[in-house]
N, C-alpha and C positions, 0 to 999 in steps of 0.2 A: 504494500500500500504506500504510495506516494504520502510528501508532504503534506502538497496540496488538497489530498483528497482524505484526509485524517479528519475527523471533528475533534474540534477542541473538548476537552472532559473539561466539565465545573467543578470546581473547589470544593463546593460548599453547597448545600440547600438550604439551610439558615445561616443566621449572622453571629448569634451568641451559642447555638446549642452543641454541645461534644458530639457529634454524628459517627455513628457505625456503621459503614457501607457492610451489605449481606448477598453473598451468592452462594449456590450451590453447582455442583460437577455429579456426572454420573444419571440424571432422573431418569434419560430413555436409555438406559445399559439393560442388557439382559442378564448382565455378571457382575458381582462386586459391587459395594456399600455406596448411599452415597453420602459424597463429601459436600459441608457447606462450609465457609471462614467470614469472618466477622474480623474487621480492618479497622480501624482508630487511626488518623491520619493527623500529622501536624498542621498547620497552617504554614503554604507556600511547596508543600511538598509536590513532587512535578516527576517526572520521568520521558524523555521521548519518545519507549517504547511501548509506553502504556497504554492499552489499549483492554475493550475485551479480549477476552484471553481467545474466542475461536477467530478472532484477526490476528493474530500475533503466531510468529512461527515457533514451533518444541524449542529452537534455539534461544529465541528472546525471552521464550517463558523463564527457560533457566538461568537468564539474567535479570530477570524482574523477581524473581521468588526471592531470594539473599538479599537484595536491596531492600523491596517491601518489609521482608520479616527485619531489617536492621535500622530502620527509620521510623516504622509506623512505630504511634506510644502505644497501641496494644494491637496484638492480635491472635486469635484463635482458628481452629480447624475443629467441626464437629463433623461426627458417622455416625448414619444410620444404616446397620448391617442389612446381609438379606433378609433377614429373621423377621426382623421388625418390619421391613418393607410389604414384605407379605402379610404383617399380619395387620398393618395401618393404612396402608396403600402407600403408593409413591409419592404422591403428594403430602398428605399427613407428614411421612418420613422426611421429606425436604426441609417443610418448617419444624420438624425436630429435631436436626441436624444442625439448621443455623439457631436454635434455642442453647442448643449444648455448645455451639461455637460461643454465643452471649453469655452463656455463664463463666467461661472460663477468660475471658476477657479481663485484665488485671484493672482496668480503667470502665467504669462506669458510664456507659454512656445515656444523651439526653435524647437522641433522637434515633433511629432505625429504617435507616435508609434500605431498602428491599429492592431487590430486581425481579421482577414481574409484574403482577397482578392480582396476586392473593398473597392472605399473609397471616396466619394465628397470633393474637398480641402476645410481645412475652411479657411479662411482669408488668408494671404501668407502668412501662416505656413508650411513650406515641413510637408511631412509625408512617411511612409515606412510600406506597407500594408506588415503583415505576416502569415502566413497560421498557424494558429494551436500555435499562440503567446502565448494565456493565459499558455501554455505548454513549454514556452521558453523565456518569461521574467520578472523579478519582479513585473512592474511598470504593465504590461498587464495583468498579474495573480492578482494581487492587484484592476485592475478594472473589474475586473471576478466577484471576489469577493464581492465587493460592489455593482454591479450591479444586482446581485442574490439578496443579501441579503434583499436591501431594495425593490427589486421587489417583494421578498418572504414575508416581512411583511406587505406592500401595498396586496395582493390576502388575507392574511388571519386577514386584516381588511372589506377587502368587503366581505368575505367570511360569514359573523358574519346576512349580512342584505340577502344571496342568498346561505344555508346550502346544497342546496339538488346536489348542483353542485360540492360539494366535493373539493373547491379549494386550504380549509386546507392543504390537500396530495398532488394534482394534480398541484394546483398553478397556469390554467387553459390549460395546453396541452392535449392533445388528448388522453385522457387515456379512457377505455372503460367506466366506471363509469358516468366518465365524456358526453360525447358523450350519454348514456342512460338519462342523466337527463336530456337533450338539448331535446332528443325523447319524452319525460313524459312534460317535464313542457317549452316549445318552447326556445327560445334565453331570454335573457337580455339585457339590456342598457350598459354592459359590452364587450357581446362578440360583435365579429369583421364581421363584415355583410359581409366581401367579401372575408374570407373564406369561406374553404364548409365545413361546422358545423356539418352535417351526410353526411357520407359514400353515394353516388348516390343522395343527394338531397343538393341542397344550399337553406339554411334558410336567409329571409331578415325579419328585423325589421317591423313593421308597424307606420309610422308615420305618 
């Protein structure tokens, strides 16, 4: 992506409040947790490479993770396993995800900057859900980013004990690859038993 064709991310959604930009990694995965992080950002904090994180290349990511986690004043990574994903849905799991990123947050924050559309309140913290945020603000594109990131090297740690699944690449979304290995070799203890894992058949675990 060109300079030119970049949008400026905003600072800020208010003037006086400590804002916690909030993203989550992982919702449409067939495989593995998903991750959300919760960002606390100083005032004038900037980056060039900042972006959402699905515009930014695996390289720059891993030049923004280090920086973020070394400048932001707080920040966290929450997971919600498959376990739970099944048993609250995907959605439910997202906003529990980034709750469990907000609690561990060492800095309190006043407001709860959200990227989407929906949002379960956590604690009486206001918040301010925004459609397409990781694309319009620091603190929301900064938990884009970490939220990827460490979702990304969590899939290709398990990936090391369940090769044929391709998670390396895939990271576990629905790629055809992916989806053939499901066909060849059934489900794992990873993937999420209440999506439907092939196309016309929903695969369950056997317990």
């Amino acid at each position: 992506m060109s300079s030119k064709s970049k949008v400026k991310l905003q600072k800020r959604f208010s003037k006086n409040s400590i804002e916690a930009g909030c993203d989550e990694a992982g919702r449409g995965c067939l495989a593995g947790p998903v991750f959300a992080a919760a960002v606390i950002l100083p005032d004038g904090f900037e980056h060039p490479l900042l972006n959402d994180s699905k515009k930014i290349s695996e390289k720059n990511r891993a030049i923004l993770r280090p920086f973020i986690e070394a400048h932001a004043l707080a920040w966290a990574v929450g997971i919600c396993s498959p376990e739970e994903i099944d048993e609250i849905n995907i959605l439910n799991a997202s906003f529990l995800a980034m709750h469990k990123a907000i609690d561990q947050l060492q800095v309190r924050p006043e407001l709860l900057l959200i990227d989407g559309n929906r949002f379960k309140a956590y604690s009486d913290i206001p918040f301010e859900c925004i459609i397409k945020g990781d694309g319009k603000f620091t603190s929301i594109a900064a938990a884009s980013v970490l939220a990827k990131t460490h979702r990304d090297a969590y899939m290709q740690r398990i990936h090391q004990d369940y090769p044929h699944y391709k998670w390396d690449s895939n990271a576990g979304y629905p790629t055809k690859a992916h989806r053939e290995a499901i066909e060849a070799h059934g489900p794992c203890e990873h993937h999420r038993k209440s999506f439907t894992l092939l196309k016309g058949q929903q695969l369950e675990l056997s317990i």
